[in-house]
N, C-alpha and C positions, 0 to 999 in steps of 0.2 A: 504494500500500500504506500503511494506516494506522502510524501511528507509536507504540510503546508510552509510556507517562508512566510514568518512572523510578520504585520504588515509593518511593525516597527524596523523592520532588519532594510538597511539600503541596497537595494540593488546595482554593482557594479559594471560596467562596464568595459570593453580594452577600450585605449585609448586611441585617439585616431592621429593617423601619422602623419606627420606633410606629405602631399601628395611629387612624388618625384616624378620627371622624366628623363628621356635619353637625350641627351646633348651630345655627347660625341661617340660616334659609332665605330665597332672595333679596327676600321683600317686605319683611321685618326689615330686609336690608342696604339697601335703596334706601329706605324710611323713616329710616333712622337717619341718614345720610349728605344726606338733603334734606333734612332736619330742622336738617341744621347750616348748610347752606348758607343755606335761609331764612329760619333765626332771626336771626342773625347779619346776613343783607343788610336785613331787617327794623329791627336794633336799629343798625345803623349810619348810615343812611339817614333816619331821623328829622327832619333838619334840612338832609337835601340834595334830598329828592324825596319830598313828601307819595304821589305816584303810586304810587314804588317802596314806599313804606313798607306803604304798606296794603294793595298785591297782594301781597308777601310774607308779610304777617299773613294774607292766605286763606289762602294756597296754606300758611300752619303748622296753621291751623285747619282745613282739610279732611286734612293727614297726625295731626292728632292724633286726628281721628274715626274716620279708618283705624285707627288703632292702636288705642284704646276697642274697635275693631268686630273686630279680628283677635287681640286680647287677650283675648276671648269665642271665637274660631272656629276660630284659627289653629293654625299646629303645635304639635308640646309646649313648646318651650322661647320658644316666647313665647306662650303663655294665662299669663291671671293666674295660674291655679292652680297653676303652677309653679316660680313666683318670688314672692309677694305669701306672706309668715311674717307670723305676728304680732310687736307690738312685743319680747316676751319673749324670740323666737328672736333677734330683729334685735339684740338689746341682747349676748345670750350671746354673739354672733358678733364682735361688736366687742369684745366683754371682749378675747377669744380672739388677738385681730390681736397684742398687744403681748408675749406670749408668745411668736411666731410659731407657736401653734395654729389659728390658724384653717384651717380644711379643706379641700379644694379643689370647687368644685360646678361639673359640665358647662356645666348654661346659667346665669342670675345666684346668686352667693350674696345671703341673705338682705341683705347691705347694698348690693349693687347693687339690690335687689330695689324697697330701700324707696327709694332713690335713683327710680328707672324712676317707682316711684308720684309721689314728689314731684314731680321734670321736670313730667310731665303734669298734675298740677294747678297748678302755678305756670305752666307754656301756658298753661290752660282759662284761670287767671283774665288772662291778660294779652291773651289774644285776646277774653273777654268784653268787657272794660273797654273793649280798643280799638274796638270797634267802637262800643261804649254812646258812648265821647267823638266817633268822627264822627257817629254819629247826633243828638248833643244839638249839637256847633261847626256842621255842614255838611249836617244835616239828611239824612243820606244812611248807603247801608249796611242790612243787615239790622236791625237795630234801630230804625233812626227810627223814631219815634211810637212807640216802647214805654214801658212806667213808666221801667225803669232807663233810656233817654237823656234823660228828664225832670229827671236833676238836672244843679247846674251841670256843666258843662263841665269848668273847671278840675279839679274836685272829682274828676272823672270821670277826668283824664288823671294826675294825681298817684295814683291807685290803679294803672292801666295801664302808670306807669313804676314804680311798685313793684315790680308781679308781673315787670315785665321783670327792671328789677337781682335781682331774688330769682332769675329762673330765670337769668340771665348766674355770680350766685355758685352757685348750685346746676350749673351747668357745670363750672366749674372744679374744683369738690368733687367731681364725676364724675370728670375728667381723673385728679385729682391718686388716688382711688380705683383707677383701672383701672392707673396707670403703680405703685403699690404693690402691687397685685395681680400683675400683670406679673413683676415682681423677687420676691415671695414663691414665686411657684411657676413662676417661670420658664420663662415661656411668652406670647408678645407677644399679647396681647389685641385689641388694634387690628388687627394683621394678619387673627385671629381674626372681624374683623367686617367685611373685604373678602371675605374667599374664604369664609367661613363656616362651616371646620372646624378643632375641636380634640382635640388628642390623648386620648385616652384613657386612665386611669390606673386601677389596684387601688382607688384609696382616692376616688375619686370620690362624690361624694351625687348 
């Protein structure tokens, strides 16, 4: 015989959870996550294994053409057209950070945005270059016997460790972005880029 619930006893509840969604879908995550590992085994390796160096500089340069190709194709919140503002919105959003106005945006805000852009062209130039200097030192690599491995060498690998330390600092300036983002609207971002979903709010763009 079933038992009555005193009409005094409160009846509980689960609680209800914010409702998440998928923001970045698994090619974003396994691009973004190799991207670290091989730029990194790339720019570390330099001077311990010519081998390792420059299989790592492919395997950057065929995930950055993935990303060029799925930045045209892919889901919403990674095409360009979702994250790529003009300089004006990118400037207004960063006014906005010291305020603590700035807004909260599902997939990149405007300054992640123009970040995403920059990354990717300080790659292009660092994998062009790399390859233009083995082509001109070891005669080898997609470029040999092209105009640009025609110059000196030297010349060629002082632009290639440029674009490197440019995209090593434009890393950190990513880091130091998402862990302030993180704390303004409190919500781990990183986490956000393993499992690929975040919360959903009223005030989202």
């Amino acid at each position: 015989m079933n038992t009555p619930i005193p009409s005094n006893q409160p009846i509980t509840s689960s609680p209800v959870l914010p409702e998440t969604v998928r923001v970045w879908d698994p090619l974003v995550r396994v691009f973004h996550w190799s991207l670290v590992l091989f730029f990194f085994t790339a720019y570390l390796s330099e001077d311990l294994s010519e081998t390792l160096h420059v299989w790592s500089g492919y395997a950057v340069g065929g995930l950055i053409t993935f990303r060029l190709l799925w930045g045209l194709i892919g889901t919403k919140h990674a095409r360009f057209t979702d994250f790529v503002r003009s300089p004006r919105s990118v400037l207004a959003y960063v006014k906005a950070i010291p305020a603590g106005k700035a807004p909260r945006y599902l997939g990149h805000n405007p300054a992640g945005g123009a970040m995403v852009v920059a990354l990717l062209l300080s790659l292009t130039g660092t994998i062009v270059f790399g390859m233009a200097t083995l082509g001109a030192h070891d005669q080898a690599g997609p470029l040999s016997g092209t105009w640009l491995a025609s110059f000196n060498d030297h010349t060629l690998k002082e632009i290639h460790e440029f674009f490197a330390n440019s995209t090593l600092a434009l890393v950190f300036l990513h880091i130091a972005g998402v862990l302030f983002s993180s704390l303004h609207h409190r919500e781990n971002l990183v986490r956000s880029m393993i499992h690929g979903r975040k919360q959903r709010r009223d005030n989202d763009h």
